[in-house]
C-alpha positions in Angstrom: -15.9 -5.1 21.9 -16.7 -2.7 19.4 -20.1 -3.5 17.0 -20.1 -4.3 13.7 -22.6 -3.0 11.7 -22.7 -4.4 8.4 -24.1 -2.4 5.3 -25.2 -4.7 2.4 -27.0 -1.6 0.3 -24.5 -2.4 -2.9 -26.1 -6.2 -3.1 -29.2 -4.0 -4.0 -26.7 -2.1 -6.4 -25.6 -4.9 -8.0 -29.2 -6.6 -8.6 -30.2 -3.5 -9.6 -28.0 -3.0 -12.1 -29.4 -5.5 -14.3 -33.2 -4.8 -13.3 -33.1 -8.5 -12.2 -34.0 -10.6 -9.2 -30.6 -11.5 -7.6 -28.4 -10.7 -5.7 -31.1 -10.8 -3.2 -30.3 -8.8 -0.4 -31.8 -10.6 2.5 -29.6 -13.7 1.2 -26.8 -11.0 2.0 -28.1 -10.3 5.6 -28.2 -14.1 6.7 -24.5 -14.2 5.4 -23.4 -11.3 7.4 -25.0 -12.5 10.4 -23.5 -16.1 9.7 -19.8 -14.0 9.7 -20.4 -12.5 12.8 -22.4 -8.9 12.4 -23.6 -7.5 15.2 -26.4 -5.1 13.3 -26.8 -4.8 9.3 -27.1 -1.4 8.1 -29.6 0.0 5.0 -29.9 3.0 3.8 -33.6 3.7 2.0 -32.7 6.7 -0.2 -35.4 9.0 -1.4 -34.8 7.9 -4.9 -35.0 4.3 -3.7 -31.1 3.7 -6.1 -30.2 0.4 -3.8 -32.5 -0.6 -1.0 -36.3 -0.5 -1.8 -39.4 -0.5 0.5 -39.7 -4.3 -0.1 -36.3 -5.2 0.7 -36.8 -2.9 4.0 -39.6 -4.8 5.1 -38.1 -8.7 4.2 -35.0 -7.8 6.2 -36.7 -6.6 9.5 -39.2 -9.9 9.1 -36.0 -12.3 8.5 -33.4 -10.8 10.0 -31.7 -12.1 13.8 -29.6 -8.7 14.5 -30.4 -5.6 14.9 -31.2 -3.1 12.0 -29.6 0.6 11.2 -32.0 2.4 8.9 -30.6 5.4 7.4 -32.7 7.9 6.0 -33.3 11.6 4.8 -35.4 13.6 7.6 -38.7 13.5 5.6 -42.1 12.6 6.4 -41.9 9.9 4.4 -39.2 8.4 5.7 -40.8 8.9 9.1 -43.7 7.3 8.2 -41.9 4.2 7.0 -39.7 4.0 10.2 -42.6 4.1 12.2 -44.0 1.1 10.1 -40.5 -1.2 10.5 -39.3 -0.2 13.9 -35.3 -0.7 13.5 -33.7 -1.0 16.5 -31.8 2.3 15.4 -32.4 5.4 13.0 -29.8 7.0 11.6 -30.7 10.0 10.1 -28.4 11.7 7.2 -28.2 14.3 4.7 -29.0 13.1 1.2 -28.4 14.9 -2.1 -29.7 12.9 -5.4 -26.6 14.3 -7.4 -24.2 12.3 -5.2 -22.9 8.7 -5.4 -22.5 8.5 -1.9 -23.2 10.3 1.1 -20.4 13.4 1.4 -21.0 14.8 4.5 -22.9 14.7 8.2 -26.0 16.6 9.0 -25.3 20.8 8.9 -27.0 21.2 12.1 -26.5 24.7 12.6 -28.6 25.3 9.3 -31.5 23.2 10.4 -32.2 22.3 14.1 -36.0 23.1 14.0 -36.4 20.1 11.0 -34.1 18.1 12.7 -35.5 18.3 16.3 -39.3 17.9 14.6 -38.0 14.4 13.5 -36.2 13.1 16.0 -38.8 13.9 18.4 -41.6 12.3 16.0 -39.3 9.2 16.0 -38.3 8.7 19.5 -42.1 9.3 20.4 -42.8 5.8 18.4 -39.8 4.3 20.6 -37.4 4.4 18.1 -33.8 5.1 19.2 -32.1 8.0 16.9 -28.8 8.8 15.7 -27.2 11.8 13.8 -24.6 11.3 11.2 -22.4 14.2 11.5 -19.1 15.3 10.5 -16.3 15.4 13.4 -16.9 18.7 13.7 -17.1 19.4 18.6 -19.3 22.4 17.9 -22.2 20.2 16.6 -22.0 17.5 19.6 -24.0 20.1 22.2 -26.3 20.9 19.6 -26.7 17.0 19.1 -27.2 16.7 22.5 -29.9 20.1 22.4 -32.1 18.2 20.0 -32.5 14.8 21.9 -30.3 12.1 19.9 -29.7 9.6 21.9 -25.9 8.4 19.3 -23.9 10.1 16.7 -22.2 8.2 14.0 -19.5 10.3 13.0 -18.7 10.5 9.2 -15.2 9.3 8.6 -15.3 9.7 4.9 -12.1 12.7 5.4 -9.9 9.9 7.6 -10.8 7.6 4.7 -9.6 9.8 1.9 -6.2 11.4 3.2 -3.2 11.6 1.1 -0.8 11.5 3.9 -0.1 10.6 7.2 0.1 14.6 8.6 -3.3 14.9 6.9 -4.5 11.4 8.3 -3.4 12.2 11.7 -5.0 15.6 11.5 -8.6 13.7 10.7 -7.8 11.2 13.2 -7.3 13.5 15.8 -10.7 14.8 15.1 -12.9 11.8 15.2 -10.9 11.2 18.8 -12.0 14.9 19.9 -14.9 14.1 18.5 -15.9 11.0 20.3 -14.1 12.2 23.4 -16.6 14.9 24.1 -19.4 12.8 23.0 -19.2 10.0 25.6 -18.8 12.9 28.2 -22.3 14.7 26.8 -23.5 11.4 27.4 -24.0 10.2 23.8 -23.1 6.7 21.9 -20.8 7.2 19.9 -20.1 5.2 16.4 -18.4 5.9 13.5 -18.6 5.2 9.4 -17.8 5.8 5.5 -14.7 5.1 3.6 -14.0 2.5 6.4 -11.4 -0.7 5.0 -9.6 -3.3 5.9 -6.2 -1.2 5.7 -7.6 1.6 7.6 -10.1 0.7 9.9 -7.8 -0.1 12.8 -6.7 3.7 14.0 -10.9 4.3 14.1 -11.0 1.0 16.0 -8.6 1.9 18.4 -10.5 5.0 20.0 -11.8 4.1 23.1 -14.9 6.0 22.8 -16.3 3.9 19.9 -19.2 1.8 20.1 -20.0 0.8 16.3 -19.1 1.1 13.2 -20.8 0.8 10.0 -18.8 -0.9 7.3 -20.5 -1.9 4.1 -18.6 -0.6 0.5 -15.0 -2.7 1.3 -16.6 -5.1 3.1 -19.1 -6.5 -0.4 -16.4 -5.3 -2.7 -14.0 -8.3 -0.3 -17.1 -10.1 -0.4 -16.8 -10.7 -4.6 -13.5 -13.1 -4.1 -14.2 -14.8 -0.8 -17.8 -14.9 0.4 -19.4 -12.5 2.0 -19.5 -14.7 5.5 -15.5 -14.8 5.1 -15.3 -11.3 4.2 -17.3 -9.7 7.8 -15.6 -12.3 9.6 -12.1 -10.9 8.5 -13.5 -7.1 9.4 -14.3 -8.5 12.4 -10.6 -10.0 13.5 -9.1 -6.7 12.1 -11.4 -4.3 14.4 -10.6 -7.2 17.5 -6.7 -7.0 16.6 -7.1 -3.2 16.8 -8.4 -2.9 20.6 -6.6 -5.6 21.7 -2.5 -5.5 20.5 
């Protein structure tokens, strides 16, 4: 069965919004887990716009699944990974102008940064992902600097205008994870994931995770955030099993 990683940075939008004490977000992760999430996702930005260093630290103390930290490659960032000790790091490109994150990791540009981090992290025992783009010509170099998973960005799937250009996308994150599994890594998928869309991602037999957080709050406003990841969770079990 595929894992469910649930992202809850947009409670910490929301509370932020008003510079006010709720919603709290670690209320959010007990509900998640309560609807059935197998990890709960956070993404500490640099700019600290959602999830701050306190929240960080009151999830990993409270929380009964394990815990996704993305995060820039910085030494900062490093420093504070070291200090929580997720079960996983995910490590992805960050750009202060954008609302969300646009795209994976340009490897190409920067394996010696990327291969200085991943090594620092996985010599404190901490397991480390790349986010990337479905792009086969950055698996091997994946694979070249020591990651262990690659969570393949599915924010282009998510956003196509029709069904050649879905299909095109689809294909892919398929090639994608295909070639992955064989170079021997885990592979998982997020961004732009829904409740209308998530089942063709679901369906590829190569997945391992995926990391759902934006529809999954946004459900979370009209029935509960408990209801809400357990209906993400039927939909991804209805995908891999009809």
């Amino acid at each position: 069965m595929i894992r469910l990683g649930v992202n809850i940075d947009h409670v910490a939008t929301l509370r932020n919004a008003r510079a006010e004490a709720e919603p709290e977000p670690i209320t959010a992760v007990s509900f998640a887990e309560l609807g059935g999430a197998d990890q709960i996702t956070v993404h500490l930005r640099e700019d600290r716009r959602h999830i701050n260093d306190r929240d960080l630290r009151m999830i990993k103390q409270m929380i009964h699944v394990d815990l996704n930290l993305e995060m820039a490659a910085t030494q900062e960032m490093v420093e504070i990974a070291q200090e929580i000790m997720p079960q996983q790091v995910t490590l992805v490109p960050e750009n202060r102008e954008e609302i969300t994150t646009e795209g994976g990791i340009d490897l190409m540009s920067h394996k010696r940064k990327y291969k200085k981090v991943v090594n620092q992290l996985q010599d404190s025992g901490l397991s480390v992902a790349l986010f990337l783009d479905p792009d086969l010509e950055m698996l091997p170099i994946a694979i070249e600097l020591g990651a262990e998973a690659v969570e393949l960005h599915t924010g282009r799937y998510a956003l196509s205008v029709n069904c050649q250009e879905k299909d095109s996308n689809l294909t892919s994150l398929s090639s994608c994870a295909e070639l992955g599994e064989r170079l021997g890594l885990v592979m998982n998928a997020g961004h732009g994931l829904n409740y209308a869309n998530v089942h063709s991602v679901a369906k590829i037999p190569q997945i391992n995770e995926l990391n759902i957080g934006h529809s999954i709050i946004s459900r979370s406003i009209w029935c509960g955030l408990e209801n809400a990841v357990r209906e993400m969770k039927n939909e991804i079990y209805k995908a891999v099993t009809v």
